[in-house]
N, C-alpha and C positions, 0 to 999 in steps of 0.2 A: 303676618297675622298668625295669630296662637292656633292650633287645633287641638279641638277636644272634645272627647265622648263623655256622656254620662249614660248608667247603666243601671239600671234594678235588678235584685235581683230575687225579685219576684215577676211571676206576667199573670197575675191574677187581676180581675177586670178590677179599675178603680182602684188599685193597688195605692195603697199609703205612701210605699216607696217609689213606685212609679212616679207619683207625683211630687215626689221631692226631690227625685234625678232630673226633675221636667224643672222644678223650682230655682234650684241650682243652673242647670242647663238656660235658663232666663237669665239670671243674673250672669254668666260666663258670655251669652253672647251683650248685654249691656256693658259689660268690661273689653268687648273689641273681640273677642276670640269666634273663631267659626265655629259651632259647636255641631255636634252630632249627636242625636239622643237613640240611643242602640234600643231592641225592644226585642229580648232574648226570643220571643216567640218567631221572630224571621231568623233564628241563627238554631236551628235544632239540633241536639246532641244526644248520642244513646248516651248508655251509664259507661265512664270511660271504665277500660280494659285493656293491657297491653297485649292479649290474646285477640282482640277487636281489631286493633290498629296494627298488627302484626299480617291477620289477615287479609282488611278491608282498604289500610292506608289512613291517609287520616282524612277526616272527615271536611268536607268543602265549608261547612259554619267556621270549623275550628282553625282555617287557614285563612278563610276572611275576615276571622275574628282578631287572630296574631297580626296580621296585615294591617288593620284597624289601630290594633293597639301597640304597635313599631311607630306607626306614624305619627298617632296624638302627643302635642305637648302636655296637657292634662287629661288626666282619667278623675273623673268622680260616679265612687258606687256608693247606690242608696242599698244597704244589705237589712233585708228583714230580720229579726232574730230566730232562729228555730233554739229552741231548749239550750239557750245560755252561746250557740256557735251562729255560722252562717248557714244560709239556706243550701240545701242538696242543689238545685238549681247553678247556684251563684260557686259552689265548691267543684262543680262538676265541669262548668265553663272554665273557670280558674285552670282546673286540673287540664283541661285538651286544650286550652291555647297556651300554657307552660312548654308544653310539648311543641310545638313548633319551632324551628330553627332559627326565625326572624328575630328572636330577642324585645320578646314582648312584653316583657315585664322591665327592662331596663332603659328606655329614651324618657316616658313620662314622670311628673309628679302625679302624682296620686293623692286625691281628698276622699276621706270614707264619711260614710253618717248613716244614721235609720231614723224612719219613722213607727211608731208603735201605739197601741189605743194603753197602755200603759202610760204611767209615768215619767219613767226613767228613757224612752224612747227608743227602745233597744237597744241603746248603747252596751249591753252587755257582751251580746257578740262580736261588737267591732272590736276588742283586745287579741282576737282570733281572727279577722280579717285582715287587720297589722301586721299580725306576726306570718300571716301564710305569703302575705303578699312582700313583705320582708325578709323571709324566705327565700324568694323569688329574684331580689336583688331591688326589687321596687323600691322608691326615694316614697315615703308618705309621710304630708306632713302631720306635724302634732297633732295640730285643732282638728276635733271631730264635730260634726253636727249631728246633735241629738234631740228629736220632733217627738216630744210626748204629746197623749189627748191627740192619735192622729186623724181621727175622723173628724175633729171640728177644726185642723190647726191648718187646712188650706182654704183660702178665699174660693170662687167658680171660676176667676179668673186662674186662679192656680200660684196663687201666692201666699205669702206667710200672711194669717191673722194676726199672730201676736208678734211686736216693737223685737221682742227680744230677739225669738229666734231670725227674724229677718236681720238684725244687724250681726248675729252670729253666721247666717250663711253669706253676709257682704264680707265678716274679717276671713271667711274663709278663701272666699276666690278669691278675695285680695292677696291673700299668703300664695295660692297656686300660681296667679298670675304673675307675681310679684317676682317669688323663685325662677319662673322659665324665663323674664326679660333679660332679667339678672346673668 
């Protein structure tokens, strides 16, 4: 069986992305896979610093976190947009579980996407989540998922409202799933 986390990276109540890592995270476990939905608020992290981790060690979030993400076949982050990048939150996580020795950015596929009360659905900062996390050594695939209008675009169940974006979030786990069987 597949393992996989999906992650926000936002933890603001009701979160847009929250609910589209949970969206996603639905349809991953309907495709067979066991999923895990991470909720950055139980993995707490200072602002990294090699002055910090030099000191202190590395932090017990950020060794559960690496540990986490060594073992998942798929990682999907819903990444909120901040001013064109990724959230301080979601860059900060990145940064201290990079640093761990497990090789955490290298066993999974990786799907990215956002949700946005915009249009365009924040897709603007995922070219910047790509490229850090392909930096990294991370495999992501092409297709992104992009959730504009995000305050009306989940049912209460927690699903997509509109034909569209739902069949774009089915081609997408179809691509993550499809890549880790393979």
């Amino acid at each position: 069986m597949l393992r996989a986390l999906t992650l926000s990276g936002s933890v603001r109540v009701d979160s847009s992305n929250s609910r589209l890592a949970n969206a996603v995270g639905n349809k991953l476990s309907l495709s067979g896979a066991d999923v895990t939905n991470i909720d950055l608020l139980n993995y707490p992290l200072e602002l990294f610093s090699e002055d910090s981790e030099a000191a202190n060690g590395e932090p017990d979030a950020a060794v559960m976190l690496a540990q986490m993400f060594a073992q998942a076949d798929i990682i999907f982050i819903a990444s909120p947009e901040y001013n064109g990048s990724v959230s301080p939150l979601l860059k900060n996580t990145i940064d201290w579980v990079s640093r761990q020795k497990s090789g955490p950015y290298k066993n999974a596929t990786f799907g990215i996407g956002a949700a946005s009360p915009g249009k365009m659905g924040g897709v603007g900062g995922l070219g910047h989540l790509r490229e850090i996390l392909n930096k990294l050594g991370a495999l992501v695939i092409p297709l992104t998922l992009g959730v504009g209008s995000s305050f009306n675009a989940f049912t209460e169940n927690g699903e997509f409202v509109e034909d569209i974006i739902a069949r774009r979030a089915d081609n997408l786990v179809t691509q993550l799933v499809s890549i880790r069987r393979n």
